[in-house]
N, C-alpha and C positions, 0 to 999 in steps of 0.2 A: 456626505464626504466621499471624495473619491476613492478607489482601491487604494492606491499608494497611497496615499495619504494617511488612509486610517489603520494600515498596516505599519506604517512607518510609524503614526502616535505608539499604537500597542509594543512593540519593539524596543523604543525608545523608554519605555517604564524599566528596561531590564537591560539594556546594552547600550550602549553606542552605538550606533547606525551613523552610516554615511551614504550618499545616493549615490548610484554610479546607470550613467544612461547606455546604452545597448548601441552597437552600430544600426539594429534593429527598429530602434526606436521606442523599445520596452525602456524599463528604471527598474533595478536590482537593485536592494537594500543588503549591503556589507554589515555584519556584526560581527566587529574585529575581526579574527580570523576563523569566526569557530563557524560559521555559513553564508552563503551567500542570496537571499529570499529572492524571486521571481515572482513578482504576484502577475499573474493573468487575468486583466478583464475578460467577462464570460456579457458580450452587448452583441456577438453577431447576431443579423435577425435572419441568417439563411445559412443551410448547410457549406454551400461555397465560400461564404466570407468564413466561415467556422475555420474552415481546412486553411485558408490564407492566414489568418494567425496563425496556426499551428506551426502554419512554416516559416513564420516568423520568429515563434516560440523557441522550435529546433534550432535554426541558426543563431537566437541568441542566445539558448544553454551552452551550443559552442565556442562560443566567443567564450564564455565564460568560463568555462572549463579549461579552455585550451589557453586564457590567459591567469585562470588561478588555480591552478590543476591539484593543487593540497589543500583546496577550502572546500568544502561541501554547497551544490545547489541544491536550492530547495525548489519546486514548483509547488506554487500557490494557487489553485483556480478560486475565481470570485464563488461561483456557485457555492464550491464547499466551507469558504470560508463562513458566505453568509447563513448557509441552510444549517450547518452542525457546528456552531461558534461554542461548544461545549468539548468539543470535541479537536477543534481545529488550533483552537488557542494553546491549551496543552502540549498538543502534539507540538508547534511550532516553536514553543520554550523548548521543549526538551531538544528539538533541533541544536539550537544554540547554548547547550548546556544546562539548561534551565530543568533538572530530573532527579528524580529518585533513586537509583541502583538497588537492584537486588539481586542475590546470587541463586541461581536456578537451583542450587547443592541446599538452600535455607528452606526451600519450597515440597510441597509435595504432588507428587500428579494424579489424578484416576479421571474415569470416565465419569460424564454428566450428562444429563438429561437433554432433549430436545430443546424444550420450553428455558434453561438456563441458560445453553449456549444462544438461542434465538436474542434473548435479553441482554448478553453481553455485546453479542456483533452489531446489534441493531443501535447501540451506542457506541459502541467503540471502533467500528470495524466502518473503511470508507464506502464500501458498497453494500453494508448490513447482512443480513442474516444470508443464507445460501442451503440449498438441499444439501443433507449431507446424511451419512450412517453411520458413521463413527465419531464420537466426540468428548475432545479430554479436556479437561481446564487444571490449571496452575495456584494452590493454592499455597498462603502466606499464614503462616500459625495454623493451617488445618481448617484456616476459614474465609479466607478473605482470598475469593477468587482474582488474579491479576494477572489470567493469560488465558486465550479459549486456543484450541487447533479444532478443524473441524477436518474430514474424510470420507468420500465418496465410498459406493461400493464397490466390487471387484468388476473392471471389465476383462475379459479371457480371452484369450491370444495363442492358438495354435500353433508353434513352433516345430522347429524339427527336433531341437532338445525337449518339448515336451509342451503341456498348455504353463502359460505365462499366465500370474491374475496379478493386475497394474491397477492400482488404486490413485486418484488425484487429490492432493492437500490444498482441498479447497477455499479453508480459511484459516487465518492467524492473527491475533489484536490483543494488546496487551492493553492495560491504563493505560491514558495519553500519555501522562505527566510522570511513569515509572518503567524504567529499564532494565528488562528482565535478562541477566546474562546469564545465556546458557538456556534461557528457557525454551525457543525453538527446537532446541537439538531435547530437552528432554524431554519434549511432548512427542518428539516424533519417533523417541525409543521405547514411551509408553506404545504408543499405536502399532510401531514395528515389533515387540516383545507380543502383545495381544495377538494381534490380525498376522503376522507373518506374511507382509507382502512381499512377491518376487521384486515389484519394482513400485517406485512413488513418484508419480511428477507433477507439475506446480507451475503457475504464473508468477515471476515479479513485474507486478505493473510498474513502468519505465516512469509513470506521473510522480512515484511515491519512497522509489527503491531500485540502486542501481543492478541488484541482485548478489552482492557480495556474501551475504549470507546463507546465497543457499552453496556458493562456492563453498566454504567453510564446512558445509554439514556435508559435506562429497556429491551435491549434485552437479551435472555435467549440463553444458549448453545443449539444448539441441532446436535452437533456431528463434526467431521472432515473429510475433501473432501485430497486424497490421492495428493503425487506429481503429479507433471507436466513438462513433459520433453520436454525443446524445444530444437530446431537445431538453432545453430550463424551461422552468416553469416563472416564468419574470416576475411572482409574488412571493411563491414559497420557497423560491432559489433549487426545488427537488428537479434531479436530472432523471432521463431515465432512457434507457439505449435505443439506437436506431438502426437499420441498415443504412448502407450512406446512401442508395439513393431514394431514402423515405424523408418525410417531412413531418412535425412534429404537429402538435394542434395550432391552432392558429393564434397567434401571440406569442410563440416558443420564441426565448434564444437559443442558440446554438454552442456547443462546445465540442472539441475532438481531443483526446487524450493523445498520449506518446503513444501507445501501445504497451506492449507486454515481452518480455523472454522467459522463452519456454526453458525448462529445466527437469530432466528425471537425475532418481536415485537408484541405482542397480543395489539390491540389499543383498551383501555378504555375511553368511553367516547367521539367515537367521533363525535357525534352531536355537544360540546362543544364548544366556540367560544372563 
């Protein structure tokens, strides 16, 4: 079955869906008002046709945006749909309402092992596990972990006010299918209360999140990290990064993400307790 298609069955067990075609030549899937789905075929067989859908892709989230600018898009790539369908389908209900809520105030936070966090990300999280030194998870009754943060260690920065040590929040993944309010901001007042860093900063990949939330928790723009072109694996749908002008094994397809916005946290205050 084709992409749309079989994203459109799946949708359709739980919303309304109407098709709506792209000046682009893409097909977006409307449910009601609460998202608008993009799915992205992931069949380039060259890094160059990779990048020409993308810009295809771009122009059609504008359309879309600039003509439903109070409905949320979603981009879909095929790759992750088909490689983490455990993963993808949850998350893509909870897009359109389909979710659990929980209040970050019901939960408790501390720190967790390597080997726990490694086991949450590598399920929950779109690009899995990542090196990290610092690591909190979000639990529900005391036991039922349903949020990881993970944090680098300090790089130090010679200033005239003095050394600066700036740590990067390098992961975040909650359950698909449950929405953790407030949980970003309390894992990263666990991290900041512990490690006291001068400053924090962070990727919203552009594929997944328009980065409104790190707005919220007082981080500040400070600019955008270009695509990223990976090679598929055209049996097991795994991606896996490329420079762009590499080329992947022979039989890869090709995919290029949005990119990324970069974001730090200047920390005030934190002696504070």
């Amino acid at each position: 079955m084709e992409l749309v298609e079989e994203v459109n069955a799946f949708l359709s067990e739980w919303s309304e869906v109407a098709r709506l075609e792209t000046p682009q030549g893409l097909t977006a899937l409307a449910c009601g008002n609460r998202a608008l789905v993009l799915p992205v075929p992931v069949r380039s067989g060259s890094a160059e046709e990779a990048f020409r859908v993308n810009a295809l892709v771009r122009l059609s989230l504008d359309f879309l945006m600039t003509s439903f600018p109070e409905t949320k898009v979603v981009i879909l790539p095929e790759d992750m749909w088909r490689a983490r369908p455990e993963m993808m389908r949850p998350r893509l209900l909870a897009q359109i309402g389909r979710f659990r809520s929980i209040f970050a105030r019901n939960t408790s936070a501390r720190r967790i092992t390597g080997p726990e966090a490694a086991e949450f990300l590598k399920k929950w999280h779109t690009y899995s596990d990542a090196a990290s030194r610092y690591r909190y998870g979000l639990f529900l009754g005391g036991t039922l972990l349903v949020a990881v943060a993970t944090f680098s260690s300090a790089r130090t920065w010679q200033k005239q006010e003095g050394v600066v040590r700036s740590y990067e929040w390098v992961r975040y993944a909650s359950l698909p299918d449950v929405r953790v309010v407030g949980g970003m901001g309390k894992l990263l007042k666990a991290f900041v209360r512990e490690v006291g860093p001068d400053d924090v900063m962070s990727y919203a990949d552009l594929e997944w999140t328009d980065g409104e939330v790190y707005d919220r928790l007082g981080f500040k723009e400070e600019g955008l990290r270009g695509n990223v072109l990976f090679s598929v694996n055209e049996k097991t749908w795994e991606r896996k990064a490329l420079a762009s002008d590499m080329s992947g094994p022979q039989g890869s397809l090709y995919h290029v993400n949005l990119g990324s916005r970069k974001y730090r946290l200047k920390v005030e205050g934190k002696d504070e307790k």
